[in-house]
C-alpha positions as CSV (number, residue, x, y, z in Angstrom):
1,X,44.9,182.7,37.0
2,X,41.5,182.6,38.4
3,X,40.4,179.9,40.7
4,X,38.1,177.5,39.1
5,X,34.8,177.4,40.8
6,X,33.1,174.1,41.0
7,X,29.4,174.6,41.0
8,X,27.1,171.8,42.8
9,X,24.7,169.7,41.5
10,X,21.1,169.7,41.5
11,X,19.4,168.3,43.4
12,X,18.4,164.7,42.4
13,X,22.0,163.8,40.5
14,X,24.8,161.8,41.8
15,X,28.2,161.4,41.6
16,X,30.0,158.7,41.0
17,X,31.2,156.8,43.9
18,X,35.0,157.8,43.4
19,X,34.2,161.1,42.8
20,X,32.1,161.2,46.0
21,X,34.6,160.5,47.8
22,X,37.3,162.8,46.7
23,X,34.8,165.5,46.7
24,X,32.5,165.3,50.0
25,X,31.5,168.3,49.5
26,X,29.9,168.2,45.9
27,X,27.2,166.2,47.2
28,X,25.6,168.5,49.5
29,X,23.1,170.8,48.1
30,X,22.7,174.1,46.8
31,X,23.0,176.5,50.1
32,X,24.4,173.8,52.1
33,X,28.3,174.5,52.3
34,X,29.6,175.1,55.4
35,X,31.6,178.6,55.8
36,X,35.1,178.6,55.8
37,X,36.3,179.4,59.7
38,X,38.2,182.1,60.3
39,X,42.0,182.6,60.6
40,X,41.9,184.6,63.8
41,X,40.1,182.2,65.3
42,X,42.1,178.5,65.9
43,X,40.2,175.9,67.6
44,X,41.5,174.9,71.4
45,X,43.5,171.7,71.7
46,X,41.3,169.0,73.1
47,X,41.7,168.3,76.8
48,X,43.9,165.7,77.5
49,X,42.9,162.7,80.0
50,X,44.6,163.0,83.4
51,X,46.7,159.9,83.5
52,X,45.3,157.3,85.8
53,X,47.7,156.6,89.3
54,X,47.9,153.4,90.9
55,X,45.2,152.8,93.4
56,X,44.4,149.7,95.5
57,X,41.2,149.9,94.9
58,X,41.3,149.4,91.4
59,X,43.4,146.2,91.5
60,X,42.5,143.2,89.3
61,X,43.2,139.7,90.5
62,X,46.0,138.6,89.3
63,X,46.2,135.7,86.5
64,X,50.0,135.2,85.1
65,X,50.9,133.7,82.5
66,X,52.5,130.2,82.4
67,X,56.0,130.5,81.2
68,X,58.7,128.2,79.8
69,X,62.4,128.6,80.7
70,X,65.3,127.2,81.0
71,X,68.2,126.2,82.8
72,X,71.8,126.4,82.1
73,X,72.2,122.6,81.4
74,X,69.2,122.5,78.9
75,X,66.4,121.6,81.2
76,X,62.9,123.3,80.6
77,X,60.9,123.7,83.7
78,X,57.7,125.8,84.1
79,X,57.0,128.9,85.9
80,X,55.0,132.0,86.5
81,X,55.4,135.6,88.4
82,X,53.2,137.1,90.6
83,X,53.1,140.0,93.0
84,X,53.1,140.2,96.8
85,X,52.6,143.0,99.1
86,X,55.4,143.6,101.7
87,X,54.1,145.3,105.1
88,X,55.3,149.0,105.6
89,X,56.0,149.5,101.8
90,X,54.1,150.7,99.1
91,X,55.5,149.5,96.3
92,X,55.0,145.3,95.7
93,X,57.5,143.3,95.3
94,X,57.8,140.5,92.0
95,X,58.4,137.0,93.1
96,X,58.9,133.7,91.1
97,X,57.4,130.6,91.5
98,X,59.0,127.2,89.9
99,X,56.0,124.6,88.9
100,X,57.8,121.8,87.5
101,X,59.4,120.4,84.9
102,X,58.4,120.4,81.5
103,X,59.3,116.9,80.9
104,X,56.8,115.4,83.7
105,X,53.8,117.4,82.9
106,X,51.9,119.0,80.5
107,X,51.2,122.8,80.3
108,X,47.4,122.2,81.0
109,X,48.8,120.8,84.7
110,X,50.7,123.8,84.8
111,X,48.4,126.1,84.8
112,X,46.3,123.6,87.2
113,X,49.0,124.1,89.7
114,X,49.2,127.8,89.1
115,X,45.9,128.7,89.8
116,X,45.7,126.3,92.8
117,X,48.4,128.7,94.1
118,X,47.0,131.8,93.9
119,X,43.5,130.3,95.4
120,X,45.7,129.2,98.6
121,X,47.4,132.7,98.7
122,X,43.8,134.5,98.5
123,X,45.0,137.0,96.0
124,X,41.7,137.4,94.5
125,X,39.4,136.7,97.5
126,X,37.9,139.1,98.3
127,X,38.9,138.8,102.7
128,X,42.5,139.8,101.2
129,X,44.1,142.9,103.2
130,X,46.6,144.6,101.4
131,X,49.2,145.4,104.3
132,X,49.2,148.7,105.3
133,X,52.2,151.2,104.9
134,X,52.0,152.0,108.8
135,X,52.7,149.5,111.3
136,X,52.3,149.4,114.9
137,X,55.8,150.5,115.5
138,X,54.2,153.8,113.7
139,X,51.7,154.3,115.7
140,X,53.6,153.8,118.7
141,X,56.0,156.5,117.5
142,X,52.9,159.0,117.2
143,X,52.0,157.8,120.8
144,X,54.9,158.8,122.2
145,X,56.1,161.7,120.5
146,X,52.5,163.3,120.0
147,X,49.8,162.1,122.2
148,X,51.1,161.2,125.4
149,X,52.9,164.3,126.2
150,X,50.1,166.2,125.0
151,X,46.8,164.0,126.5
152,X,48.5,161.9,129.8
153,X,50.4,162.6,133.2
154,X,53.9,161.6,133.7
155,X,52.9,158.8,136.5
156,X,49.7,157.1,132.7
157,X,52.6,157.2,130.4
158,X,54.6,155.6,132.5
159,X,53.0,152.4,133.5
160,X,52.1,152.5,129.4
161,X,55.8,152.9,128.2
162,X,56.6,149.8,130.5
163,X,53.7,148.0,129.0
164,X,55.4,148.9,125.5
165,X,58.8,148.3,126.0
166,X,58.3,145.2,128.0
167,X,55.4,143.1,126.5
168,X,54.0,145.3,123.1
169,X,56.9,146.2,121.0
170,X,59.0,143.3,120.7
171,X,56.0,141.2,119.0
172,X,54.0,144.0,117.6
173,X,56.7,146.6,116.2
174,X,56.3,145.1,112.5
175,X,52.8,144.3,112.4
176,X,50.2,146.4,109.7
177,X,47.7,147.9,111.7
178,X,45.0,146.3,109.4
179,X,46.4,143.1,110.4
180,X,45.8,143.8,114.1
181,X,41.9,142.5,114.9
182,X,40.6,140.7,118.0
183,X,41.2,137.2,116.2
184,X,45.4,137.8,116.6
185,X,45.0,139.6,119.4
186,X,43.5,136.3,120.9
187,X,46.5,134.3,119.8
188,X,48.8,136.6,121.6
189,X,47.1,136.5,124.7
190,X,47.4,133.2,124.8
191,X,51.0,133.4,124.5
192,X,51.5,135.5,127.5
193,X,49.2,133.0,130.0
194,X,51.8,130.6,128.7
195,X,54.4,132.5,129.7
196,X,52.1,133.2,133.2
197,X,51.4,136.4,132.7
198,X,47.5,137.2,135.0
199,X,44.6,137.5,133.2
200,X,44.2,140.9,134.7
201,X,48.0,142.2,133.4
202,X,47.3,141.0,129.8
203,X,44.0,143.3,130.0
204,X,45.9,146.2,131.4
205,X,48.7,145.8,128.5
206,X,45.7,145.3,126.3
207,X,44.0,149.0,127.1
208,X,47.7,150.4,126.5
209,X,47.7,149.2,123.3
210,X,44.1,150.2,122.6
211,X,45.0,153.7,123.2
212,X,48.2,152.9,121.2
213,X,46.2,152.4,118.2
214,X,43.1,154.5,118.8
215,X,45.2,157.6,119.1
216,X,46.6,157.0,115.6
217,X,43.7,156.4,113.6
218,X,41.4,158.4,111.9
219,X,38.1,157.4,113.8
220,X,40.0,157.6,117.1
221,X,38.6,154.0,117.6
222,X,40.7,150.8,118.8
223,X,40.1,147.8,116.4
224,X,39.0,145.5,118.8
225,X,37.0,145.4,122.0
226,X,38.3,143.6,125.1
227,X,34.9,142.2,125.2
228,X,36.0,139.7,122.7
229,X,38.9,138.2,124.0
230,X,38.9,134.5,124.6
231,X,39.2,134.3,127.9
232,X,37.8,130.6,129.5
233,X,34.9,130.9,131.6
234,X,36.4,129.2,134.7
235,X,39.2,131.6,134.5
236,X,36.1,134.6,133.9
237,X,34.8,133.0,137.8
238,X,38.0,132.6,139.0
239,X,38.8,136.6,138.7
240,X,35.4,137.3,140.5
241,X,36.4,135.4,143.4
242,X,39.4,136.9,144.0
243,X,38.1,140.4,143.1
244,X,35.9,139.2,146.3
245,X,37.7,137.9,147.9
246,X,40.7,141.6,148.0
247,X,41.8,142.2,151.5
248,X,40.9,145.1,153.6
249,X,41.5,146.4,157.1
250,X,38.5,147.1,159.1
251,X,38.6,150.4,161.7
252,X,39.7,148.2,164.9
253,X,42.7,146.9,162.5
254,X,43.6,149.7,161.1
255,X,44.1,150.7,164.7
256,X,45.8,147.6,166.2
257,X,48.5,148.5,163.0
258,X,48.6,151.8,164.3
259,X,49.7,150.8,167.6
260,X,51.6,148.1,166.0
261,X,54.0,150.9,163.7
262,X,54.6,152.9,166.7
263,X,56.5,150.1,168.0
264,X,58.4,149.3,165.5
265,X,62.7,149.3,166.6
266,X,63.6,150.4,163.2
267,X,62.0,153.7,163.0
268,X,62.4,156.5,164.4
269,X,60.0,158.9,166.4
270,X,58.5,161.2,164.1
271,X,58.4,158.5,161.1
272,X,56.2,156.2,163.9
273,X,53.9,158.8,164.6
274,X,53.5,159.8,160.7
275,X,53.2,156.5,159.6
276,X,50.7,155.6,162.2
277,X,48.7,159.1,161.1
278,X,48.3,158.0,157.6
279,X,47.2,154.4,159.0
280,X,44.1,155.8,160.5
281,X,43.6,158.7,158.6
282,X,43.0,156.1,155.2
283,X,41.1,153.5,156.9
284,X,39.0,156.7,158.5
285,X,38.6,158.4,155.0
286,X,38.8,156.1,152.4
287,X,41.4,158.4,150.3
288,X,43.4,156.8,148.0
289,X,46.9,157.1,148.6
290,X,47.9,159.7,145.9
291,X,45.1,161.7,147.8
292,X,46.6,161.1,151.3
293,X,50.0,162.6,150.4
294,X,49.0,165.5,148.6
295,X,46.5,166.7,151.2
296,X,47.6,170.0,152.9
297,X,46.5,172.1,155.7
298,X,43.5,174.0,154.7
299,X,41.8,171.2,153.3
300,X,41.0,170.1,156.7
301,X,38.2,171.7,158.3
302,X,37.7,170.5,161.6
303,X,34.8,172.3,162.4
304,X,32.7,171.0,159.7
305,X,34.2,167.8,159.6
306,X,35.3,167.4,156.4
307,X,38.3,166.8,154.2
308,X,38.4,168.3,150.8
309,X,40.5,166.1,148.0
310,X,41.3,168.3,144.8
311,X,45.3,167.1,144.8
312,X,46.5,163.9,144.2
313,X,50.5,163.3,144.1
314,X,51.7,160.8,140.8
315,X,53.6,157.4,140.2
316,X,56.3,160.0,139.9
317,X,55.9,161.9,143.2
318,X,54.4,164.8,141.2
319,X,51.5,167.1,142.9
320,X,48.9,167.1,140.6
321,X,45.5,166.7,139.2
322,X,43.1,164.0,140.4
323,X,42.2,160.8,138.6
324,X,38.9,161.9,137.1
325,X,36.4,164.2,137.5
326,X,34.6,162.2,140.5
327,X,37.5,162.4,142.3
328,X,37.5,165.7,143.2
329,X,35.0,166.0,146.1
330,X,34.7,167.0,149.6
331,X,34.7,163.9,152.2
332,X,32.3,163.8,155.2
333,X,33.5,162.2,158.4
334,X,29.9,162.5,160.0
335,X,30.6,158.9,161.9
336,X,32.7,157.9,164.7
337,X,35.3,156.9,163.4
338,X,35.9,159.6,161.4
339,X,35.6,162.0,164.6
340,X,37.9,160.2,166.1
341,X,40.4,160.3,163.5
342,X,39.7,164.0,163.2
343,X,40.6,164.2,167.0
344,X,43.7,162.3,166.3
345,X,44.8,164.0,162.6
346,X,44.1,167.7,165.2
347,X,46.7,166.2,167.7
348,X,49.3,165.0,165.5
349,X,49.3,168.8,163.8
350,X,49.7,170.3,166.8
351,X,50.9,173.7,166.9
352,X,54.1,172.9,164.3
353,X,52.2,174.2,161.1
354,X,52.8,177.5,160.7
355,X,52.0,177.5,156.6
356,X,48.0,177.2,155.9
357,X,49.2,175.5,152.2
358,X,51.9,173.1,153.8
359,X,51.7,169.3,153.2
360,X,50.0,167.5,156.0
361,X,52.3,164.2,155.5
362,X,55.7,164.6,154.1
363,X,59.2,163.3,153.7
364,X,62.2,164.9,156.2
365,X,63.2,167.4,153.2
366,X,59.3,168.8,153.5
367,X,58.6,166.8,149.6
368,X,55.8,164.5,149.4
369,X,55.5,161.2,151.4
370,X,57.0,158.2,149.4
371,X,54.2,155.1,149.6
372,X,56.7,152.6,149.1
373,X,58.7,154.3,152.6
374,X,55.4,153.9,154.2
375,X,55.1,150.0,153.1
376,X,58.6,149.0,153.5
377,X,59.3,150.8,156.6
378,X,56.0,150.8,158.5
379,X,53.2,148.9,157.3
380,X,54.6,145.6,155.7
381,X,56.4,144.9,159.1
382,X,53.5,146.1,161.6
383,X,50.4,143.6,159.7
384,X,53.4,141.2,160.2
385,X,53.5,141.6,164.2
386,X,50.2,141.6,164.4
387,X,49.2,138.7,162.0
388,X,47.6,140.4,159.8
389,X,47.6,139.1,155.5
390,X,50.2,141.8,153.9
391,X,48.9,144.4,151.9
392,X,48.9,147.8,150.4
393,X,47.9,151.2,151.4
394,X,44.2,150.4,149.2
395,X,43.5,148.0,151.8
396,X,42.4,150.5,153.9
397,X,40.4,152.1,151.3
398,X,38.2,148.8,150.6
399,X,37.5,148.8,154.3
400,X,36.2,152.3,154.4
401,X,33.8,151.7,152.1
402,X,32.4,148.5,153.5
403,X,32.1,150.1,156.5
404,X,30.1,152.7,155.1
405,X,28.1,150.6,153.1
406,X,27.0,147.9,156.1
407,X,26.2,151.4,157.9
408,X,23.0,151.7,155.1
409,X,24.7,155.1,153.5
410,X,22.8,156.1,150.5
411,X,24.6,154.1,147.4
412,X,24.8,158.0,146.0
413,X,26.4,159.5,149.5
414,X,28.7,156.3,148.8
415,X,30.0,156.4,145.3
416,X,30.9,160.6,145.6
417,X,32.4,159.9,149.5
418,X,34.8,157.1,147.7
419,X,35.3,159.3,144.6
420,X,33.8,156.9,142.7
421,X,32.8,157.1,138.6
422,X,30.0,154.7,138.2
423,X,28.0,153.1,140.6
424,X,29.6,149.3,139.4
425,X,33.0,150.7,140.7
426,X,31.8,151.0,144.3
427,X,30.0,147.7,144.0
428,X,33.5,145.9,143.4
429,X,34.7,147.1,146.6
430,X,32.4,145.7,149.0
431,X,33.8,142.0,148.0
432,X,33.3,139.2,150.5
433,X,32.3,140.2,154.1
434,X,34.4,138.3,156.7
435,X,31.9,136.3,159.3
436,X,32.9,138.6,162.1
437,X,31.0,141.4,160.4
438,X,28.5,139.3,159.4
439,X,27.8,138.5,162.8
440,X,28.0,141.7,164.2
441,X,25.6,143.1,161.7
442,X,23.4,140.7,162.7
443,X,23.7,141.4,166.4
444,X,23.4,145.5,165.8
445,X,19.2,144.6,164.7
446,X,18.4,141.7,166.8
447,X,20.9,142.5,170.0
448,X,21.2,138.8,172.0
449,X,18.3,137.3,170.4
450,X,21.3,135.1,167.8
451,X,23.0,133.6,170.8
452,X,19.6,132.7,173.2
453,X,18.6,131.1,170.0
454,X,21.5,129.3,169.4
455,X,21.8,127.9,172.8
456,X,18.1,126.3,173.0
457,X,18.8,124.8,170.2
458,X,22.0,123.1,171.4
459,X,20.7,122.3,174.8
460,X,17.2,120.9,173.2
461,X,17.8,117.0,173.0
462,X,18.2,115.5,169.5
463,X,15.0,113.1,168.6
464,X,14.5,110.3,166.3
465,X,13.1,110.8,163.1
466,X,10.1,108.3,163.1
């Protein structure tokens, strides 16, 4: 049977609207039909949507719905649910909150106290922090298991791992990083003065957890700066005065300990004279003490008169690098009391060195020189005999550079003799200038001229004031 062919109409007549619609096609003119496709050809599936994953920056506030249940004696109450972000997880946890009963208030108070809620949680506000996933126990774990063996020496990470395990950890470990900004930093702070920690410790703790933090980021940038802490503005004062106020040994002292370790009872011959050598040789040169005990025979050149520092032995007795760039430099000892400790440093040598590389100051075994020997054993009870404050080994290093400084070296010639970074660094270790120098500066440019002065004055009769 042949198909039946349905011819259109012309143009101008209409079909009824049922037919219409069961036949779309009838309506379209003469020419107008669209061609069949082919079979060989089948149309691609549309593309489906890639399902949307959660995100946190797609969050809505959150709104729940007032609910009514009930108990298991028959009492209705009202409540809602809401969600809460727990720190170090990233999935949020449901929570329930009970409004009240349904008996002594109506639903419209309900939803009064719900919203009242949320306001006082800051769900919605736009200053809400979702916690992060990593903590500061995380980034501590990348400190030490990445970054510090990789970036630090032995002697940095150990003063830091104290600072963790001591002070850091047991108040940080579960904290978000987001969470950590200078505002709770400055509520912790205040914690540790309580407990009497120094203003200058809690900074020092503070730059360990800077790093702490910085290493782990993505920027490579603490969260806060320490220029924001709150720290009281007498207290500010009170840290520049004693930063002024730092003891140091002149040359004459530094000498009078000298003499003073050589008879000390409790030491023996060769630890006298060493300990004595490193006396004069630090208040001469102005090393630091990691400096001093790594030093070695042919850095000494006693013909030019100069030392030359590009060794510096660790917190853990370690020969190693210097502590920045500027400290690797070649020390002058152009005045006299440099010669003289030259002289001195030549005599106590002697003719014993047979090894050009060998240490100049070290320990009965031929390791380094211990500094806490040196301080237990010889200096602490020497400045004792002779009256003198106690003190460390840096002492001498403070008084080297005042000396040089009241001699008018250049502030240049200055900073690169004490190994210095910045020019502010040197500045700090001038501090307070006890009279006796005073006077004697005074003296060096005007010879006698102080003391005639001062005694016509005090043999000139006192007259009344008319």
């Amino acid at each position: 049977m042949a198909p039946m062919v349905v011819e259109p109409l012309p143009l101008g007549l209409r079909f009824p609207t049922g037919v219409a619609a069961h036949f779309p096609s009838l309506t379209k003119p003469c020419g107008s039909f669209d061609r069949e496709p082919s079979i060989d050809k089948i149309a691609s599936p549309p593309i489906p949507a890639r399902k949307r994953g959660k995100c946190m920056s797609r969050r809505k506030g959150q709104n729940p719905a007032v609910r009514v249940g009930k108990r298991a004696d028959g009492t209705k109450y009202y409540f809602f649910q809401f969600w809460t972000d727990i720190p170090g997880q990233e999935e949020r946890k449901r929570q329930t909150e009970v409004i009240g009963l349904v008996s002594q208030m109506t639903r419209s108070e309900a939803e009064r106290k719900k919203l009242d809620f949320i306001s006082k949680q800051e769900f919605n506000s736009n200053d809400y922090q979702i916690p992060s996933s990593r903590t500061f126990a995380n980034a501590v774990k990348h400190y030490r298991e990445v970054f510090a063996p990789r970036m630090l020496r032995a002697s940095t990470f150990s003063v830091a791992d104290g600072h963790l395990k001591k002070h850091l950890e047991a108040d940080w470990n579960g904290v978000p990083v987001e969470h950590i900004n200078i505002d709770t930093v400055n509520e912790w702070i205040w914690k540790k003065r309580q407990q009497g920690l120094s203003w200058t410790m809690i900074k020092n703790i503070l730059r360990t957890m800077q790093r702490v933090l910085s290493c782990a980021s993505k920027d490579k940038k603490p969260p806060f700066s320490q220029e924001g802490l709150a720290i009281p503005e007498k207290d500010k004062l009170q840290m520049k005065i004693e930063s002024r106020q730092a003891i140091s040994f002149s040359w004459t002292e530094a000498k009078r300990i000298a003499n003073a370790i050589r008879k000390l009872d409790g030491l023996d011959e060769t630890r006298k004279v060493c300990y004595a050598m490193v006396v004069l040789l630090a208040s001469a040169t102005g090393l630091r003490c990691g400096e001093l005990f790594a030093l070695r025979v042919n850095d000494i050149n006693f013909k030019a008169g100069t030392i030359r520092v590009d060794e510096s032995v660790d917190r853990t007795y370690t020969i190693g690098p210097c502590k920045n760039v500027a400290a690797y430099r070649t020390v002058v000892l152009a005045d006299p009391e440099g010669q003289e400790a030259l002289r001195m440093l030549k005599q106590f040598l002697g003719e014993s060195v047979h090894s050009q590389n060998a240490l100049v100051f070290h320990s009965r075994n031929g390791s380094t020189l211990r500094e806490t020997k040196v301080l237990v054993d010889g200096l602490h009870p020497a400045l004792k005999a002779v009256g003198l404050p106690r003190a460390g080994m840096h002492a001498f290093r403070h008084g080297c550079n005042r000396r040089w400084e009241l001699a008018g070296v250049n502030p240049a010639v200055l900073r690169q003799q004490m190994g210095h970074s910045t020019a502010a660094m040197t500045a700090r270790y001038t501090g307070e200038i006890p009279l006796a120098q005073v006077r004697a500066a005074f003296s060096i440019g005007n010879g006698n001229k102080i003391d005639v002065l001062e005694n016509m004055e005090n043999d000139q009769p006192i007259r009344d004031v008319a």
